[in-house]
GUKOLDO-92751 format. One record per residue (C-alpha): residue in one letter; x, y, z. Coordinates in Angstrom, 2 decimals. Each point is the difference from the previous one (the first is absolute). Layout:
A,X,Y,Z $
...
***
This chain:
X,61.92,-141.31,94.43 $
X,2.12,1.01,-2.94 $
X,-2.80,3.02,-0.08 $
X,0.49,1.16,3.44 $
X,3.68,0.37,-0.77 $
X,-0.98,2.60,-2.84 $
X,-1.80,1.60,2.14 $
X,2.57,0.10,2.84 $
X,2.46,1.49,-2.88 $
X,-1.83,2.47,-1.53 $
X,-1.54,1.06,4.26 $
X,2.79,2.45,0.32 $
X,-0.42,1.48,-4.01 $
X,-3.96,0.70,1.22 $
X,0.23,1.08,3.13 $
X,2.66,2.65,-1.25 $
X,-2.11,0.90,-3.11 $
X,-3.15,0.52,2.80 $
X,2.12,2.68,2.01 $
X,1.47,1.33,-3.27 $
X,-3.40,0.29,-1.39 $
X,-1.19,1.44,3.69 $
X,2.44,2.66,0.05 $
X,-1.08,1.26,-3.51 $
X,-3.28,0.03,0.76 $
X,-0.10,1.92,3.20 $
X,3.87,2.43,-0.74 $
X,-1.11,2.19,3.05 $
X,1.07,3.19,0.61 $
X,1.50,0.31,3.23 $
X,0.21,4.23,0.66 $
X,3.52,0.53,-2.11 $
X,0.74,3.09,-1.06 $
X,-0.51,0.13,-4.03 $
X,-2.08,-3.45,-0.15 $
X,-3.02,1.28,-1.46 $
X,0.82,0.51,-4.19 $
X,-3.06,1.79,-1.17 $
X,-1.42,-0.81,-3.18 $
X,-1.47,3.01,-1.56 $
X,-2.26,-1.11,-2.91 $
X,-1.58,3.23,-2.37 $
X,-0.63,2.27,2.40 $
X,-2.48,2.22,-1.06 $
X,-1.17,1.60,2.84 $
X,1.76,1.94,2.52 $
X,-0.45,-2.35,3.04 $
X,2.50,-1.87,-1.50 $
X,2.84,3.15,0.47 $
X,-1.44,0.08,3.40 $
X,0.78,-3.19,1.48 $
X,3.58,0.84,-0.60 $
X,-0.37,3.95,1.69 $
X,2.00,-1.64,3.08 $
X,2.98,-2.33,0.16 $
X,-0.82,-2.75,2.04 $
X,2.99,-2.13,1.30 $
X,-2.00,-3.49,-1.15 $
X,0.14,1.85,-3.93 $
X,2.76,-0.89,-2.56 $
X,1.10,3.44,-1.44 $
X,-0.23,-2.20,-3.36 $
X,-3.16,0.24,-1.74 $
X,-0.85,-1.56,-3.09 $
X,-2.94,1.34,-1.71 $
X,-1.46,-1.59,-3.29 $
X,-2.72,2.47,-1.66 $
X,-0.71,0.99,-3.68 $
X,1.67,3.43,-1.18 $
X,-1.38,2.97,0.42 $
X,-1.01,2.99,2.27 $
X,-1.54,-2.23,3.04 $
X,3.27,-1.49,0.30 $
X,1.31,3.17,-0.38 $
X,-2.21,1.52,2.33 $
X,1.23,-2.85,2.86 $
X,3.37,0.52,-0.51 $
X,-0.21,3.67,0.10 $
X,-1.53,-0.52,2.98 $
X,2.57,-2.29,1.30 $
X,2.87,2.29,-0.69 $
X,-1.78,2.83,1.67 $
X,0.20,-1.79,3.10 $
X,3.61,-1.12,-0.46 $
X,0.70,3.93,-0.82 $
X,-1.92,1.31,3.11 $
X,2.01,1.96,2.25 $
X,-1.49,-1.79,3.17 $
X,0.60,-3.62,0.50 $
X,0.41,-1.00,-3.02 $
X,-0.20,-3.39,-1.77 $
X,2.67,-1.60,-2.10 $
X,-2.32,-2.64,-2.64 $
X,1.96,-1.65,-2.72 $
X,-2.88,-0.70,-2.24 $
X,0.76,-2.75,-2.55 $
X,-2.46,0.60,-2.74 $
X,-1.10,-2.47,-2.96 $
X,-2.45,1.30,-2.61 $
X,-0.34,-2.47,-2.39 $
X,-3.84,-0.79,-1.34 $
X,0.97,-3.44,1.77 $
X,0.52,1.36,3.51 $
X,-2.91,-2.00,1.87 $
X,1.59,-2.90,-1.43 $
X,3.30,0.63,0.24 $
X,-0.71,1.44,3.86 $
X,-1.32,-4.05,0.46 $
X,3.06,-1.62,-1.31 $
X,2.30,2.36,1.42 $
X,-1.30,-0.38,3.92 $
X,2.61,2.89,0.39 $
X,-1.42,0.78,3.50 $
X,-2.05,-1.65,2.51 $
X,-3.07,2.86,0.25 $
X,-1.93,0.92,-2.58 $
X,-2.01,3.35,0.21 $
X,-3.11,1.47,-2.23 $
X,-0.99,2.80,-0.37 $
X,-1.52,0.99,-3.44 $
X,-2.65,-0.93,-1.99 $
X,-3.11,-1.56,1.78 $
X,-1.00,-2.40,-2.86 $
X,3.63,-2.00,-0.72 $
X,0.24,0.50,3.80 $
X,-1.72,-3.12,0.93 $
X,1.70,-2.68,-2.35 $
X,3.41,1.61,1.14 $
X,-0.65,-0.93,3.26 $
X,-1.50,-3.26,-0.66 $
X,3.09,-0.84,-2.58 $
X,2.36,1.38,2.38 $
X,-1.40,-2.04,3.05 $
X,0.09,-3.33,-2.56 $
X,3.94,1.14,-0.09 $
X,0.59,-0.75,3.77 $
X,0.23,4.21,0.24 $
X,-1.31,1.98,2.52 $
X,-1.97,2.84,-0.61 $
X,-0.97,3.61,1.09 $
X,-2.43,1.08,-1.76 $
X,-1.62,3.91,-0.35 $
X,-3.91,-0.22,0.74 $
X,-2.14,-1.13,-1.97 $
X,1.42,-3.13,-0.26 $
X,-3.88,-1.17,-1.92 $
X,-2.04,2.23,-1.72 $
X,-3.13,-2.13,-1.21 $
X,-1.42,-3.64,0.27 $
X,2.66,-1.66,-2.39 $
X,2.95,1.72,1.47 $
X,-1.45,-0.98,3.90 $
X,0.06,-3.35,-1.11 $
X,3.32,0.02,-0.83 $
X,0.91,1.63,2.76 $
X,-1.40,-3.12,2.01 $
X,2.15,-2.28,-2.25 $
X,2.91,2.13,0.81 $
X,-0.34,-0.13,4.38 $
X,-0.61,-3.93,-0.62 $
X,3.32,-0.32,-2.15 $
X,2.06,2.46,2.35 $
X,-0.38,-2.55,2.43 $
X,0.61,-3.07,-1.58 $
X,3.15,2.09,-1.12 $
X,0.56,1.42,3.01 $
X,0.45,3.36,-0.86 $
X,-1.85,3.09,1.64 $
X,-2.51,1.83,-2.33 $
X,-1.22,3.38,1.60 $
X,-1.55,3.25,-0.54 $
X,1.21,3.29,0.93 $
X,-2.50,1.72,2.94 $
X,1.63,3.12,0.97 $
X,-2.90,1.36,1.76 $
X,0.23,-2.55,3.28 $
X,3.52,2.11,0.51 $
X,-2.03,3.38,0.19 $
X,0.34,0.92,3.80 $
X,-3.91,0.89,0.22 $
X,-0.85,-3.30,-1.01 $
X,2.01,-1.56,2.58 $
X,-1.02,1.82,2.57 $
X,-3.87,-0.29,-1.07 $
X,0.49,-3.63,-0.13 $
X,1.53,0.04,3.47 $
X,-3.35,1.88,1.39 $
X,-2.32,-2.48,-1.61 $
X,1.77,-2.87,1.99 $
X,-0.94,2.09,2.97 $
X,-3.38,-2.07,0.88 $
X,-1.06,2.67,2.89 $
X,0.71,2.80,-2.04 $
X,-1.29,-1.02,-3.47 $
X,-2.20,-2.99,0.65 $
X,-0.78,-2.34,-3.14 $
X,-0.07,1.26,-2.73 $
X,-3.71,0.38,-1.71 $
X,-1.49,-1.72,-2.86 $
X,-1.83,2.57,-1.77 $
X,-1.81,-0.37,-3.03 $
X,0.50,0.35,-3.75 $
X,-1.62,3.74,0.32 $
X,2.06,1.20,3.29 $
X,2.96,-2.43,-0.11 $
X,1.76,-0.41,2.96 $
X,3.70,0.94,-1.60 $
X,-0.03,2.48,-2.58 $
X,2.92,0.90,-2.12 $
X,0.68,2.69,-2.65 $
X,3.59,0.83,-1.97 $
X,-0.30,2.71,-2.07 $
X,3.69,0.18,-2.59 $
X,1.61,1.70,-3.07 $
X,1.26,-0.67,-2.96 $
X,1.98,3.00,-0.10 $
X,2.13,0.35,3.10 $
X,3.76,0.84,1.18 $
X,2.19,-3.33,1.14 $
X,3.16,0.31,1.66 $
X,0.17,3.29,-0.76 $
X,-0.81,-0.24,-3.54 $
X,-3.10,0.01,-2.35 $
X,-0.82,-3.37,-0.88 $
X,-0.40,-0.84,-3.23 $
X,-2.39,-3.19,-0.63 $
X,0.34,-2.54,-2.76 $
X,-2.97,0.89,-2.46 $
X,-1.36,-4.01,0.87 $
X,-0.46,1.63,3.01 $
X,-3.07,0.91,-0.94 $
X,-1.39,-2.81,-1.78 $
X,-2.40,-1.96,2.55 $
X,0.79,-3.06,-1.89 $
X,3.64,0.26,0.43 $
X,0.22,1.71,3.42 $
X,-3.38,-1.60,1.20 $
X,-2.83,2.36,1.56 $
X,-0.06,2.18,3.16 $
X,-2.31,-2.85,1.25 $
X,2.38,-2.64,-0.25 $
X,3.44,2.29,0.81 $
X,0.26,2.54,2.96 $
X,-2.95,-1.62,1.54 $
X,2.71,-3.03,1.21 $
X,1.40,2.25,2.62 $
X,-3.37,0.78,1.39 $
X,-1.33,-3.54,0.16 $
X,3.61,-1.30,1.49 $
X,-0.24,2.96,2.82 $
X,-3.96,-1.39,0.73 $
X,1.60,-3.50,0.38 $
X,2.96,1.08,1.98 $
X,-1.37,2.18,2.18 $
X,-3.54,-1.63,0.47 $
X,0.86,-3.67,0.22 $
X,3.61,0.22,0.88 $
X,1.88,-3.28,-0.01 $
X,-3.24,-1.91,-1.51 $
X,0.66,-2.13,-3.20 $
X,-3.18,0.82,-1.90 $
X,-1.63,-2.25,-2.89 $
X,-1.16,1.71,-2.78 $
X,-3.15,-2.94,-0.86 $
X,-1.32,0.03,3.51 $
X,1.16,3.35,1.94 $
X,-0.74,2.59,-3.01 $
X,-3.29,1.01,-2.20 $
X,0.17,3.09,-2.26 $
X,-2.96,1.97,-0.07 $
X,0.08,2.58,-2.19 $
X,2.96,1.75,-2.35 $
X,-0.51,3.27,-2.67 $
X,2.41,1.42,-2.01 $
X,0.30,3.54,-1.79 $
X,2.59,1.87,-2.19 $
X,2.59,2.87,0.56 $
X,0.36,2.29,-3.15 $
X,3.03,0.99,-0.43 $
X,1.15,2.50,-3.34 $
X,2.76,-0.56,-2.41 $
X,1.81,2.62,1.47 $
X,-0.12,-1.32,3.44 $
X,0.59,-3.37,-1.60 $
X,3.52,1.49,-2.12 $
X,0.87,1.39,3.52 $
X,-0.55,-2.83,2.09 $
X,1.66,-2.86,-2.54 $
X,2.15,2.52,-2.52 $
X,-1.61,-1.32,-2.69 $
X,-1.63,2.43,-2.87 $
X,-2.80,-2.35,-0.74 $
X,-2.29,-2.73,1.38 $
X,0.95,-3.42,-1.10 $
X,-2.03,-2.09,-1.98 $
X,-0.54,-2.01,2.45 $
X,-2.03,2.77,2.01 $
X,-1.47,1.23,-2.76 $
X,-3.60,-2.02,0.97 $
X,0.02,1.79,3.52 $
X,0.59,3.68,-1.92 $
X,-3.48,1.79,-0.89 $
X,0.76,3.67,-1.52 $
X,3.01,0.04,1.14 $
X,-0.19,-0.97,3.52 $
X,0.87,-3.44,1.21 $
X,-2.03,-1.49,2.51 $
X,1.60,-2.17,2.59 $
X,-1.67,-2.72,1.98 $
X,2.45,0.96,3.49 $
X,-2.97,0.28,2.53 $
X,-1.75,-2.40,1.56 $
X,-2.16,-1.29,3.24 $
X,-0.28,-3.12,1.47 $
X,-2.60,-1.20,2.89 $
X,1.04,-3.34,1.10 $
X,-0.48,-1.98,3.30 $
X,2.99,-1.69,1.93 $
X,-1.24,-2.91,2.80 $
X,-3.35,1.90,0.12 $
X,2.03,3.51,0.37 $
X,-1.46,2.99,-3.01 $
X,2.85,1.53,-1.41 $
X,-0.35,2.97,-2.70 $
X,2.69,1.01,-2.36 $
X,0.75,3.04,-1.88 $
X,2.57,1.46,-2.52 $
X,0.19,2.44,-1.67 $
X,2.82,1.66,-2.93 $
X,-0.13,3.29,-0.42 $
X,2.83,1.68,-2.54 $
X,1.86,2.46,2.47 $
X,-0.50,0.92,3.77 $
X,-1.02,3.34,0.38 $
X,3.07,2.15,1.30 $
X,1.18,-1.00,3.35 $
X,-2.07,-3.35,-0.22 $
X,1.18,-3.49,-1.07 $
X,-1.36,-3.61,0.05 $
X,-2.45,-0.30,3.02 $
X,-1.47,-2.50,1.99 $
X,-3.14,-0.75,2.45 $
X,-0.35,-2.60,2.11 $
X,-3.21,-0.98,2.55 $
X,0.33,-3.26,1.86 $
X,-3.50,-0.16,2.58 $
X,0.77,-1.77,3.37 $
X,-3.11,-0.49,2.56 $
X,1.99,2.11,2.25 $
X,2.12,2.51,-1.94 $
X,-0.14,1.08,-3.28 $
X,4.08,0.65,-1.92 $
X,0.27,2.18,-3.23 $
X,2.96,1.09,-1.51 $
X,-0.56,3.08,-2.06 $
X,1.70,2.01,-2.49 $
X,-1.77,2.79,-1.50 $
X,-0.04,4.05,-0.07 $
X,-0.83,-0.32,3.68 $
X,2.82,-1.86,0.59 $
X,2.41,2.41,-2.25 $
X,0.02,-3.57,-2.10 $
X,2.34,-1.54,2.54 $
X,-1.24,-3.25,1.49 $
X,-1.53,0.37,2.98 $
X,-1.27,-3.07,3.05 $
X,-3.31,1.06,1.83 $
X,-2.11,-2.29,2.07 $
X,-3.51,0.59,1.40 $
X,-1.89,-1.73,2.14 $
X,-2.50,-3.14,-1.10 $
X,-3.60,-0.85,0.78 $
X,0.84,-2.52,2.73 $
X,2.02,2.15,1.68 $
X,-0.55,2.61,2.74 $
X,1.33,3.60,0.01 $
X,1.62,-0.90,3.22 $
X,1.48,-3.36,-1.06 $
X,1.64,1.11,-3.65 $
X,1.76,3.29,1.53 $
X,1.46,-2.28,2.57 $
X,1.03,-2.70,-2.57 $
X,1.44,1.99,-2.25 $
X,1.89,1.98,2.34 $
X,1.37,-3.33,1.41 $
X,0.86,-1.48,-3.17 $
X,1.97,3.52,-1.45 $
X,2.19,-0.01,4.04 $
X,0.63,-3.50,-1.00 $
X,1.24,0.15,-3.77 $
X,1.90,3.54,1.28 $
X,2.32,-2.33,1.53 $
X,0.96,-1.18,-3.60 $
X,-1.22,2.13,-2.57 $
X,0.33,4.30,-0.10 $
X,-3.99,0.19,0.07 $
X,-2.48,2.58,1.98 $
X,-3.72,0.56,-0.32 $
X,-1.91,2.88,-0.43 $
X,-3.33,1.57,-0.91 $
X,-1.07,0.06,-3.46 $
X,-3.32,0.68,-1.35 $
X,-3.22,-1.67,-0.50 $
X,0.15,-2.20,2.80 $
X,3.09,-1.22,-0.74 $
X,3.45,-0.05,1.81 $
X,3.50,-0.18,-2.03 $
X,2.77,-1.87,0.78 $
X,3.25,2.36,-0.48 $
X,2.80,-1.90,-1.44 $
X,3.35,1.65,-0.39 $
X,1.30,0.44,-3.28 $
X,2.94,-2.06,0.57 $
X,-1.87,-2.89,-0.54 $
X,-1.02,1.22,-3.90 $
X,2.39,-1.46,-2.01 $
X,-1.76,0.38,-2.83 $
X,-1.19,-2.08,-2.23 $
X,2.81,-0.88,-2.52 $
X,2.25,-0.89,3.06 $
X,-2.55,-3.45,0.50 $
X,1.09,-1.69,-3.06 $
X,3.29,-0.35,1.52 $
X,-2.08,-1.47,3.30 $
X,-1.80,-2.53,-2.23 $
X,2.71,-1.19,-1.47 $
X,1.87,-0.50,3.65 $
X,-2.94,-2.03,0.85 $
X,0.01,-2.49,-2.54 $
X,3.82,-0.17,-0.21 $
X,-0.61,-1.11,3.60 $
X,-2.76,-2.90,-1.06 $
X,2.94,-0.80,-2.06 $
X,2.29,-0.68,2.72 $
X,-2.04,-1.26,2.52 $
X,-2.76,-2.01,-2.58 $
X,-2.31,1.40,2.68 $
X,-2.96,1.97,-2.25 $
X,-2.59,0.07,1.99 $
X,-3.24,-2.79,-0.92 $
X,-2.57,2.68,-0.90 $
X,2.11,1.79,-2.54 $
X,-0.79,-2.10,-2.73 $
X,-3.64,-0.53,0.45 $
X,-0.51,3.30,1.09 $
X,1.90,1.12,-3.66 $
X,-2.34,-2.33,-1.47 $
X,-3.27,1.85,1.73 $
X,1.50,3.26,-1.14 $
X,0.34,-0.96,-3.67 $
X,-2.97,-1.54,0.02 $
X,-2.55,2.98,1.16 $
X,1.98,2.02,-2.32 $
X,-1.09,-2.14,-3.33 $
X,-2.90,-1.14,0.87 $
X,-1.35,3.61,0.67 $
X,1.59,1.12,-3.49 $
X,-2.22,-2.74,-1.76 $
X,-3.11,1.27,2.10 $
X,0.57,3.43,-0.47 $
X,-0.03,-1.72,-4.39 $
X,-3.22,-1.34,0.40 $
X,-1.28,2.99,1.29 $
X,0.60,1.70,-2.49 $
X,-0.89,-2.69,-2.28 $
X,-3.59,0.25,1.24 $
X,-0.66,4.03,-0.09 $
***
């Protein structure tokens, strides 16, 4: 008896601790204005400047930032004060900035805000995350958040202790808040229009994807200057295993929207090859500022010319479905150009691309043509259906194109351009904040993503390995 009466005592002391220890554990965000504290840990590449381009109410003007010295940190907070100078809307960021050679650590024992965001360096990438998660931090991480076998499993280890720590770990996919996408998503869930879409094979994959970028190119307004790691695949991670993550999350978005995929039963890579972009010393002191290759590039550099592993291609299957991947770096875009992108998703009744070539005037363009299953008679009368419908929401039109094919006019007030989806990301995840809502497939489906990615990179090795 005389032990029941402890317990009775000490009931009250628990059950407090319990909701103390409850409340810790899940301190929700609830929509406040200035709730979110970001976290900005050494950010090296401009995506990190990006997320802040637009003052959200949810954002603390506060920022504290913990990075080594020098000009990446420099480069961020020039780029920060550029948009607090801007005539137009402009921000007002207090950036709180701590430089010591201790600032991962001392960003850990701080816990001076409740978001942490990375964008920098794609080989300490990975243990940030996974030491910030182990925190009780939440994190918004840059892609790639893995860039080979050892970092993917770490990456698993770091979704497993997010939610045992119930924090939200997530990547940052601006490409699902590109207006063609949506709306080319939106036709594929259109069964009498586009049908199902085909399986292809490894030769004539049903979704084909190519992204052709530049290391040398002009952001908000600006030339961008890279960090010279930049271009060491070890440090920055492949083509193969970088850009590619915003082609295989549009596939998995658009194709099997909603669907919580499994990376050991849903997904078998095929086939992956990777090849170099020269690029000179000059072009390397203009892109970086630096006068000379590091040492650390030196066994890429053969007379002069460095040799970068950015392009890759990737054939992979998804629940039966052939998907083939391409990108490509090239140095500059010739004048008028810019980073371009192809996409060719096969339905048995309708065939979508989105182009964006010389044709084009290298503006993104939505066509559709009709599919093998499908009459002449029966596509012209779907897709006219389907554009009077989405006219009642969206500013769209069709018209005749070329080769068969029919383009869907969008107006150009739904380009926002692509800078201005950072800010959309980050409204969406401040929202799985609040509501603790993130959809089920987000995580596996990150999971899929990362692992196509490395396991092409190490195919793509032993390719090699054999010639």
């Amino acid at each position: 008896m005389k032990y029941l009466k402890y317990i009775f005592c000490f009931l009250p002391v628990l059950i407090l601790m319990t909701a103390c220890n409850m409340q810790s554990k899940s301190k929700k965000f609830n929509g406040s204005e200035g709730e979110v504290h970001l976290i900005t840990v050494a950010p090296a590449h401009f995506h990190a400047a990006l997320l802040q381009k637009t003052m959200l109410t949810q954002l603390n003007y506060n920022v504290q930032v913990y990075a080594p010295n020098g000009p990446e940190l420099n480069n961020y907070v020039d780029m920060i004060n550029s948009y607090n100078t801007r005539e137009n809307n402009p921000t007002y960021w207090n950036l709180k900035v701590y430089t010591g050679d201790d600032f991962f650590e001392k960003m850990l024992s701080d816990k001076s805000g409740n978001v942490v965001v990375l964008a920098g360096n794609n080989q300490l990438k990975t243990d940030y995350i996974l030491r910030s998660v182990g925190a009780g931090l939440n994190v918004l991480a840059d892609k790639p958040m893995a860039i080979d076998k050892t970092s993917f499993e770490q990456l698993k280890e770091a979704f497993t202790l997010s939610a045992k720590n119930d924090v939200l770990l997530y990547d940052i996919m601006t490409e699902r808040y590109n207006f063609i996408n949506i709306l080319n998503r939106v036709l594929m869930q259109d069964k009498e229009l586009f049908g199902n879409i085909t399986k292809g094979t490894p030769e004539n994959p049903a979704v084909e994807m190519e992204s052709i970028h530049h290391f040398y190119k002009i952001v908000s307004g600006n030339p961008l200057t890279r960090p010279a790691w930049y271009y060491d695949v070890e440090q920055q991670g492949e083509g193969i295993v970088d850009v590619t993550t915003h082609l295989i999350d549009i596939v998995n978005w658009k194709c099997f929207p909603e669907v919580a995929l499994d990376y050991k039963k849903d997904v078998k890579v095929t086939d992956a090859s990777h090849w170099a972009t020269p690029v000179t010393l000059e072009q390397f002191r203009r892109s970086t500022k630096a006068e000379q290759f590091p040492d650390y590039l030196n066994k890429y550099v053969k007379d002069s010319v460095l040799y970068v592993n950015a392009n890759g291609t990737i054939s992979y299957q998804v629940k039966g479905v052939n998907v083939g991947i391409k990108v490509v770096w090239d140095y500059q875009a010739s004048e008028g150009a810019g980073d371009t992108h192809k996409t060719i998703i096969n339905g048995t009744k309708a065939v979508l691309l989105v182009l964006q070539g010389k044709e084009q005037d290298y503006k993104s363009r939505l066509y559709i043509k009709k599919g093998t299953e499908a009459t002449d008679n029966d596509f012209r009368k779907n897709i006219e259906r389907a554009i009077n419908d989405l006219k009642n929401i969206y500013p769209v039109s069709l018209k005749e194109a070329y080769d068969g094919m029919l383009e869907i006019e969008i107006s150009p007030s739904m380009d926002d351009g692509h800078e201005a989806h950072f800010s959309k990301v980050a409204e969406k995840y401040f929202n799985f904040l609040i509501t603790r809502e993130m959809p089920d497939w987000e995580v596996p489906n990150m999971l899929v993503k990362y692992y196509i990615t490395t396991t092409a990179l190490e195919l793509a090795k032993e390719k090699d390995s054999t010639h």
